[in-house]
C-alpha positions as CSV (number, residue, x, y, z in Angstrom):
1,X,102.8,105.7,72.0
2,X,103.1,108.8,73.8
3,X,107.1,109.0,74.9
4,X,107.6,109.1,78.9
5,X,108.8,112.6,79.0
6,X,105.3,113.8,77.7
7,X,103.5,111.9,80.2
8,X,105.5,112.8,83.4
9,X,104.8,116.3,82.6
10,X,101.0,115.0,82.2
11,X,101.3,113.7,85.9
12,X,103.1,117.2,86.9
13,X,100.2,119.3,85.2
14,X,97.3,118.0,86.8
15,X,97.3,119.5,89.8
16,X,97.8,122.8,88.2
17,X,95.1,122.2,85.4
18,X,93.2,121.7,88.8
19,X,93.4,124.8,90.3
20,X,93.4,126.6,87.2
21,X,90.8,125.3,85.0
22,X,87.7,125.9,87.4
23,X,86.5,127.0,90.5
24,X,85.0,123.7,93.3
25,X,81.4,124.6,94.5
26,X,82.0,125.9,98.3
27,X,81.4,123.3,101.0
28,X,77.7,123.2,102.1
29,X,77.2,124.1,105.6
30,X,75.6,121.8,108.1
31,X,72.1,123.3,108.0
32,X,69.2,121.1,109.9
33,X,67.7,119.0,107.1
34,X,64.3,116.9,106.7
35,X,64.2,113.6,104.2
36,X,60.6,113.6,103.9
37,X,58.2,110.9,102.2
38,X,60.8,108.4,101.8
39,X,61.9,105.2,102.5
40,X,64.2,104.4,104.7
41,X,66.7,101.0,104.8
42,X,67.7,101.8,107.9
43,X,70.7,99.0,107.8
44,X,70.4,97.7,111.7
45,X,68.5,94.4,109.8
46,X,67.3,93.6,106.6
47,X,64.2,95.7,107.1
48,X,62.3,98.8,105.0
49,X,60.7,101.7,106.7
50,X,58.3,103.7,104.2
51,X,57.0,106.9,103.7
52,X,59.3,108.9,106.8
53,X,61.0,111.4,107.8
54,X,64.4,111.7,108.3
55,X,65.8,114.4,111.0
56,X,69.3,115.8,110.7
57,X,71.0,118.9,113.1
58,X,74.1,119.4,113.5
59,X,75.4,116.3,112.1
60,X,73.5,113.6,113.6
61,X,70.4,111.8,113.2
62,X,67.9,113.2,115.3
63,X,64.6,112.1,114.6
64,X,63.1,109.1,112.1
65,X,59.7,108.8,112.1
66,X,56.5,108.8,109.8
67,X,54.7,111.9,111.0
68,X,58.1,113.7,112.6
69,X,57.3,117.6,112.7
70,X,59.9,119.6,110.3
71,X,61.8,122.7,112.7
72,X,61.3,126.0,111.0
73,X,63.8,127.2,108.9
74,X,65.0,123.5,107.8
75,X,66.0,122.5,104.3
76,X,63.4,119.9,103.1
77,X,64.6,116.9,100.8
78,X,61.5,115.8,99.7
79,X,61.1,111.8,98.4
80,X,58.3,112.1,97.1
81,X,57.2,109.0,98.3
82,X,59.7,107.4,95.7
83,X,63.4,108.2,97.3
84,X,65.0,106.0,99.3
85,X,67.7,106.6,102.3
86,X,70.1,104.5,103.4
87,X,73.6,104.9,105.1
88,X,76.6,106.1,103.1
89,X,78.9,103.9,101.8
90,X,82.6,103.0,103.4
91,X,85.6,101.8,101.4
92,X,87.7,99.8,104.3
93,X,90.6,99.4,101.8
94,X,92.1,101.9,99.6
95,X,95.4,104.2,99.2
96,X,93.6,107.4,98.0
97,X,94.7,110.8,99.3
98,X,94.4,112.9,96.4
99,X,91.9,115.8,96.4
100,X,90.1,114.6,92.8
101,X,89.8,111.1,94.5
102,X,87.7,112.5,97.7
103,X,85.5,114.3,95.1
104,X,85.1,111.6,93.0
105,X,84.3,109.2,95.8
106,X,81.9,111.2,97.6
107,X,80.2,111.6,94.6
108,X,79.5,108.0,94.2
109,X,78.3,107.9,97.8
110,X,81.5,107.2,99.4
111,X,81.2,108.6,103.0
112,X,83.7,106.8,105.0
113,X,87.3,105.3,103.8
114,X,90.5,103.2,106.0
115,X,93.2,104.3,103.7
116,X,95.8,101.3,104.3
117,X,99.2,102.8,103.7
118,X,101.7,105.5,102.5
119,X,99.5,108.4,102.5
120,X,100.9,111.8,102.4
121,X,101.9,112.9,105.7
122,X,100.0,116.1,104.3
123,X,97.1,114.3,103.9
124,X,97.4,112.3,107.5
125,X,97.8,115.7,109.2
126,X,96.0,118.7,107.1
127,X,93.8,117.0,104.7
128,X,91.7,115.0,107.0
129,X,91.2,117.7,109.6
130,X,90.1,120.4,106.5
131,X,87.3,117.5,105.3
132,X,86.2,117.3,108.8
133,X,86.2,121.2,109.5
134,X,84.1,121.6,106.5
135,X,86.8,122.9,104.2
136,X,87.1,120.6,101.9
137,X,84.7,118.1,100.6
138,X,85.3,114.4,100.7
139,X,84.5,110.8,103.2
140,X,85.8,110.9,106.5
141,X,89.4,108.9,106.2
142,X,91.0,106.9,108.8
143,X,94.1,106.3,107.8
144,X,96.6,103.3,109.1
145,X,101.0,103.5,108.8
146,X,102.4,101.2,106.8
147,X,105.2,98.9,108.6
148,X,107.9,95.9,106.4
149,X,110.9,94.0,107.6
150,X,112.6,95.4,104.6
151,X,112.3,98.2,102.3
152,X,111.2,95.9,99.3
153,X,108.0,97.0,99.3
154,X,108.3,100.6,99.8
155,X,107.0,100.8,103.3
156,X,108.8,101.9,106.9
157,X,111.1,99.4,107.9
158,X,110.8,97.7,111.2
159,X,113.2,95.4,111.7
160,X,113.5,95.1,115.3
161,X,111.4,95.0,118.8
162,X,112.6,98.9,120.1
163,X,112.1,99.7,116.2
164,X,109.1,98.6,116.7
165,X,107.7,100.5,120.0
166,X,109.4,103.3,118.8
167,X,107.3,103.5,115.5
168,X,103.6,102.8,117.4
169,X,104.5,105.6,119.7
170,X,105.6,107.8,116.0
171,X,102.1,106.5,114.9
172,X,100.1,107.9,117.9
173,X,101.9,111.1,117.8
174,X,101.0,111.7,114.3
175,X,97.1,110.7,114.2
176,X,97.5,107.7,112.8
177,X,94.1,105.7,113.6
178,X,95.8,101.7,112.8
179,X,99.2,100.3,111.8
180,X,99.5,98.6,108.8
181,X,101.8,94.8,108.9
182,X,103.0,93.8,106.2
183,X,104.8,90.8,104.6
184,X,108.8,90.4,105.6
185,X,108.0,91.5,109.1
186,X,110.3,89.1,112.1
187,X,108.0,87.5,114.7
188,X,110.2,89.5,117.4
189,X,109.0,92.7,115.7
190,X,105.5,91.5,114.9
191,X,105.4,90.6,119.0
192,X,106.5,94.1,119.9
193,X,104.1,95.7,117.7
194,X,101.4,93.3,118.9
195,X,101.9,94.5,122.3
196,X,102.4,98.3,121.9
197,X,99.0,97.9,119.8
198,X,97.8,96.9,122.8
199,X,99.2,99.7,125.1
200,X,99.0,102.5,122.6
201,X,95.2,101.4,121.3
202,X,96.1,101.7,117.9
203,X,95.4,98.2,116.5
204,X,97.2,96.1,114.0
205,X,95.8,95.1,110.5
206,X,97.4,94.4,107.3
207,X,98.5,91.4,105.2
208,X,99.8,87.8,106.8
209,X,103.5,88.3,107.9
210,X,105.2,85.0,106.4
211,X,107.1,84.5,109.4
212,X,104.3,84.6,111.5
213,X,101.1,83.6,109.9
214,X,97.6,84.4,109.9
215,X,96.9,82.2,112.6
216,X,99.2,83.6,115.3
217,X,98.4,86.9,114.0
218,X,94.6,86.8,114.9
219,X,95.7,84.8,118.0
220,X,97.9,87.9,119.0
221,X,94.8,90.3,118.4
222,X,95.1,91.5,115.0
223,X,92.0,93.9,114.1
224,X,91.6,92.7,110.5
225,X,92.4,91.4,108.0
226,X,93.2,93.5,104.8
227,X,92.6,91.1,102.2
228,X,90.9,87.5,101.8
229,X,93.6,86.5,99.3
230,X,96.0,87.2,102.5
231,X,94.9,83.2,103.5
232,X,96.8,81.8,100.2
233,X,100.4,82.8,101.1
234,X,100.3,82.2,105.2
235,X,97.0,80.4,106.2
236,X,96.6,77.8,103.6
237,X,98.7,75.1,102.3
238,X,100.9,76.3,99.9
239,X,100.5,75.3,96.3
240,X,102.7,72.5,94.6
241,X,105.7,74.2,92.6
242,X,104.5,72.2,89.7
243,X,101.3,74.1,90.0
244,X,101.5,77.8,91.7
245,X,98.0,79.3,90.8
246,X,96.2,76.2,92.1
247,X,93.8,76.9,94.9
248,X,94.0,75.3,97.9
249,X,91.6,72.3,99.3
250,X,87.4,73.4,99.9
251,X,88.0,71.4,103.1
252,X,90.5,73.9,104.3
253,X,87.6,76.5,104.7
254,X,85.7,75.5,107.8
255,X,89.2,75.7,109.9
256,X,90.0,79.1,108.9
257,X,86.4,80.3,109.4
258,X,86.8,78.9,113.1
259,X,89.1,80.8,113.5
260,X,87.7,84.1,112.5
261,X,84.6,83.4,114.2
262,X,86.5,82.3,117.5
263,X,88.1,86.1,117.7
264,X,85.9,88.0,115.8
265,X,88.3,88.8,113.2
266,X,86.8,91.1,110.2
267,X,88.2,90.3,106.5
268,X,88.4,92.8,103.8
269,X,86.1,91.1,101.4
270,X,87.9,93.1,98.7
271,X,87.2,90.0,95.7
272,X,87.2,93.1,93.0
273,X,90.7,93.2,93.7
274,X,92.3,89.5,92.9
275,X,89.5,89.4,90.1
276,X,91.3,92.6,88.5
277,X,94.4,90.5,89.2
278,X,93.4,87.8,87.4
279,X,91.6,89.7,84.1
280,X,95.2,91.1,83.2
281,X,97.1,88.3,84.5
282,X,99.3,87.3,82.0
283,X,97.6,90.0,79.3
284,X,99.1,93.3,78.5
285,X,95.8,94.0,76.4
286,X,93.2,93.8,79.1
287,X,95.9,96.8,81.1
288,X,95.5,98.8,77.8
289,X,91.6,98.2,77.8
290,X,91.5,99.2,81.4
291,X,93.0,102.8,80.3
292,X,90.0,103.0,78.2
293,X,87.0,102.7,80.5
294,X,84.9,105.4,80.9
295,X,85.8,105.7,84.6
296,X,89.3,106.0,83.5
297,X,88.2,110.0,82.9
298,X,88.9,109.9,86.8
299,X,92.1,108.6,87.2
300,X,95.3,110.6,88.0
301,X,97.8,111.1,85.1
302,X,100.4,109.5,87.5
303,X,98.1,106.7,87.0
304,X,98.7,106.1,83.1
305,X,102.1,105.9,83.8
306,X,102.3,103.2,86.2
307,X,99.5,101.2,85.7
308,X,101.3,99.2,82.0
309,X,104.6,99.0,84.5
310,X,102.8,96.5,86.9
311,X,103.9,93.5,86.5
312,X,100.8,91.4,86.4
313,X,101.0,91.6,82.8
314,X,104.0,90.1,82.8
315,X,102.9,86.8,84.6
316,X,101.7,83.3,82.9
317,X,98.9,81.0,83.8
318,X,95.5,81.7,85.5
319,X,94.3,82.5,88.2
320,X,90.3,81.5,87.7
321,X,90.7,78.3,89.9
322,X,92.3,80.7,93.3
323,X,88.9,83.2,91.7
324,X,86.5,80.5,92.2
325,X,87.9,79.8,95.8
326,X,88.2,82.9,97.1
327,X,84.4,83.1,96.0
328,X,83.6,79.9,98.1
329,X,85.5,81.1,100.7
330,X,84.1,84.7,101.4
331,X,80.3,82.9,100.8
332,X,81.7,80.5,103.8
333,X,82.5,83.7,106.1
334,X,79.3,85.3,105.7
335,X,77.3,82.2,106.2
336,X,79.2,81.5,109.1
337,X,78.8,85.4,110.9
338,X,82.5,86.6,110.0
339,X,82.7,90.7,109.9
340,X,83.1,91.1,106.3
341,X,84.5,94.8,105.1
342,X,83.9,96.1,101.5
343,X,87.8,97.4,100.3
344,X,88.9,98.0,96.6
345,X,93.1,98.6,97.4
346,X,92.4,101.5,94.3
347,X,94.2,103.0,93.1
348,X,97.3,101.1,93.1
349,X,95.9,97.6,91.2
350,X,95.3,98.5,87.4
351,X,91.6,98.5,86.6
352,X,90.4,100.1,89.8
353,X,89.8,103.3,89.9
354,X,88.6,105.4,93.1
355,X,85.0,104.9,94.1
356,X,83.9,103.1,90.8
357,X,86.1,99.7,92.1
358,X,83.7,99.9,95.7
359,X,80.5,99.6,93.3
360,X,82.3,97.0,91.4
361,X,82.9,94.8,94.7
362,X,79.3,95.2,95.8
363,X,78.4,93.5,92.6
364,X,81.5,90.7,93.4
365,X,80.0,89.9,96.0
366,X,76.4,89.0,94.5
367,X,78.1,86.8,92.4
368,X,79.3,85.1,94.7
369,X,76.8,84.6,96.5
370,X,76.0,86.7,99.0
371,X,72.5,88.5,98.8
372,X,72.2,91.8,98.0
373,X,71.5,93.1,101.6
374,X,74.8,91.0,102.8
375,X,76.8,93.3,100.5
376,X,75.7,96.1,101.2
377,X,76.4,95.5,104.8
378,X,80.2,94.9,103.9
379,X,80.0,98.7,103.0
380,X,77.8,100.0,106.2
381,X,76.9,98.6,109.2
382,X,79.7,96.3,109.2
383,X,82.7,99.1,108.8
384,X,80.4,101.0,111.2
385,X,80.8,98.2,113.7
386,X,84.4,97.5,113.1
387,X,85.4,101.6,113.8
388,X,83.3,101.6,116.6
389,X,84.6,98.6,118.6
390,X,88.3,100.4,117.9
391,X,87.3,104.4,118.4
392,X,84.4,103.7,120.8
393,X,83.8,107.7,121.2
394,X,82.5,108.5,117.8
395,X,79.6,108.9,116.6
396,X,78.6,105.3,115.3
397,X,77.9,105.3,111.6
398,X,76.7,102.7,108.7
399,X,73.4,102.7,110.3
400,X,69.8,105.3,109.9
401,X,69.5,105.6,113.4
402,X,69.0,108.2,116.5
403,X,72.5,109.6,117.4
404,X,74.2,108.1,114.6
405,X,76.4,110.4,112.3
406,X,74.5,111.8,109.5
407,X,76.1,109.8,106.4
408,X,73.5,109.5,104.0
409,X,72.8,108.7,100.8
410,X,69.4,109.5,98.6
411,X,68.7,106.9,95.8
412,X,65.9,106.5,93.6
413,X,65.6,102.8,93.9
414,X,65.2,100.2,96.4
415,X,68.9,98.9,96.6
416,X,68.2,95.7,98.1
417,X,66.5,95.0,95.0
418,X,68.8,97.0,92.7
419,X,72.4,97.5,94.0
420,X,73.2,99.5,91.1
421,X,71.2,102.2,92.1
422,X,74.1,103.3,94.3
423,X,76.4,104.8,91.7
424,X,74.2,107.4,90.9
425,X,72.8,108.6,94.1
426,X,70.3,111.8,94.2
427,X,72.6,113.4,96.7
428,X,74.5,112.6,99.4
429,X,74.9,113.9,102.8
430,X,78.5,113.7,104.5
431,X,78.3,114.4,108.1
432,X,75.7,116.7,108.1
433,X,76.4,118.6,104.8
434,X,74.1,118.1,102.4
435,X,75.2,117.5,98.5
436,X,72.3,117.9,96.0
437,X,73.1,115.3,92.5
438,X,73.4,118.8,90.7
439,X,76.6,119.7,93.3
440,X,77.7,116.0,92.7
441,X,77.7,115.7,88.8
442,X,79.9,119.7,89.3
443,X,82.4,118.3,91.2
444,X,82.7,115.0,88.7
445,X,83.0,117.5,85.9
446,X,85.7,119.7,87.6
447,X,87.4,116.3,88.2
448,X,87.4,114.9,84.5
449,X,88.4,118.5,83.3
450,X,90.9,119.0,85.2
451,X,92.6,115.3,84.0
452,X,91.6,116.5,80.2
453,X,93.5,119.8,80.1
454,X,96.2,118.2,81.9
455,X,96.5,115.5,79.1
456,X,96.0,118.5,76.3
457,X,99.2,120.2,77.6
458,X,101.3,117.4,77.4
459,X,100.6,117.4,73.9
């Protein structure tokens, strides 16, 4: 094995292989553009809309039609009759703030991302306002603050009621679009921060606070809920002690979707995360394997370190039974109307790296059950929805529509027939700025470069 010392001077190369080893293609302005002869899966319903034309200026959707006339002077994207358009994609759970990640996500037709905790306070204030001024490529990223009763978990501690109004206000102050609750959180605090969501408009989501629960949470107007696993540990029975992986009782379901439906409470459908629990779940091998995926080219050096030091390895038992249910349980949701968000929570689970993992939950979701249209509007319309009942003065997005923001992608498939079609997009537009596949597959090589001469100098 490589010793430690090697490999933390790994993680401190990269960004200076980065900068070093090749120059990024500029930023593409946002010209006026015409998607012409193709097909459009526009996303408001489970409809297709064939051989059109697709306006963009200035960043929004102007025009779609089938005979719309082209302005003079616009870039022409043409289908051929075989392209299809559809909205960009939206990863509504993640902690990725690196540089390399935006690339690599926007690459894979990642347009949109909630980034759920301990961002860079760089990235909060400089990186998101460069990607939106057009200096930096990457998805628009709303970002939410992080907020524990203890420092266990690494987050801001909030242990008390004026703690707690102090921090929202801290929050708004700093551009912070949500605030994060998580686990060891006092119901006195969880109030306050209930109520100075209110005030401030900057909604809660997060994890079930164990000394609150799931239930009072959504009661007290919690925007969403960050994962579907969340419902084992404050929402459903506990398991038996004799038994701690088992999965709680099918006729649990139907309450818990009430309740959901009753407040319209979203839920990150994020099943590619517990099933990359539960692969390496007691398996140091499958962690070692995970290091060795071809996506793995993408993942920061830091990444290598930490991933073998999780402790999932270290666990016993399974996990396919709580697997199964969370399956039932997310089919249950969508059959029953419940806002369901894509989310990934890469890169900090081993096995998910950025923008590979989103694909990877699309494809989680078919297996369990949902159709192929249903995912893809965990990733679009529905993250579209959930942003625009929270930040009503933006452009809405997840949709190919008149006055919607221009986040596109260009496939060469029909994706509600072929989902996998999405990975490898033809180009993709990000508000208004258009990225050809050649500009795409530049950045992606800059990316895995970068992470290779890193590597080569720590030999």
């Amino acid at each position: 094995m490589r010793p430690l010392s090697s490999l933390l001077v790994l993680c401190f190369l990269a960004p200076l292989a980065w900068r070093a080893h090749a120059q990024a293609p500029a930023v593409p302005p946002r010209d006026t553009t015409a998607f012409v002869r193709v097909h459009v899966v526009p996303m408001d319903r489970e409809r297709v809309l064939r051989n059109q034309t697709v306006l963009v200026e200035d960043g929004i959707v102007t025009g779609i039609g089938p005979s719309l006339a082209v302005p003079k002077g616009a870039r022409v994207v043409d289908g051929k009759g075989e392209a299809w358009v559809l909205p960009g994609l939206a990863d509504m759970h993640n902690h990725l703030d690196a540089r390399e990640d935006l690339a690599v996500q926007l690459a894979l037709g990642i347009t949109t991302t909630l980034h759920m905790g301990e961002a860079r306070n760089s990235f909060v204030g400089r990186t998101r306002a460069a990607v939106a001024a057009g200096e930096q490529p990457g998805p628009r990223t709303f970002v939410a603050l992080a907020v524990d009763g203890s420092p266990r978990s690494g987050h801001l501690v909030v242990d008390d009621p004026d703690t707690a109004r102090a921090t929202m206000r801290v929050a708004k102050a700093n551009g912070y679009d949500f605030l994060k609750v998580y686990n060891n959180l006092s119901p006195e605090a969880f109030a306050a921060l209930a109520q100075e969501a209110r005030d401030q408009g900057i909604p809660l989501v997060g994890h079930g606070v164990s000394a609150v629960g799931l239930r009072r949470q959504v009661e007290a107007g919690q925007a969403l809920v960050a994962h579907a696993e969340e419902f084992f540990y404050t929402y459903f029975a506990p398991a038996p002690d004799d038994d701690p992986n088992a999965a709680p009782d099918d006729g649990a379901i139907a309450d818990a979707v009430a309740l959901l439906r009753r407040h319209g409470t979203p839920v990150v459908a994020d099943l590619v995360t517990y099933e990359t629990i539960a692969q390496q779940w007691g398996r140091p091998d499958v962690v070692a394997g995970f290091l060795r995926m071809p996506e793995s080219r993408y993942l920061p050096p830091s990444f290598r370190v930490s991933w073998p030091r999780q402790g999932y390895a270290r666990r016993s038992g399974s996990l396919d039974r709580r697997v199964a249910f969370l399956q039932r349980f997310v089919r249950a949701m969508d059959a029953a109307g419940v806002p369901l968000l894509s989310g990934t929570d890469a890169q900090d689970i081993p096995g998910l790296v950025a923008g590979f993992a989103l694909h990877r939950n699309l494809t989680a979701l078919t297996e369990a059950g949902l159709g192929r249209y249903a995912a893809l509007v965990t990733a679009t319309r529905a993250p579209g929805e959930f942003i625009a009942r929270h930040k009503p003065g933006l452009p809405r997005f997840g949709v190919v529509a008149r006055g919607a923001r221009a986040d596109l992608l260009l496939v060469a498939a029909d994706p509600l027939r072929d989902l996998s079609t999405l990975s490898t997009p033809l180009g993709v537009m990000a508000d208004g700025r258009w990225y050809p596949r050649e500009d795409l597959a530049a950045r992606m090589a800059e990316v895995r470069s970068a992470y290779a001469a890193a590597a080569a100098a720590a030999e």
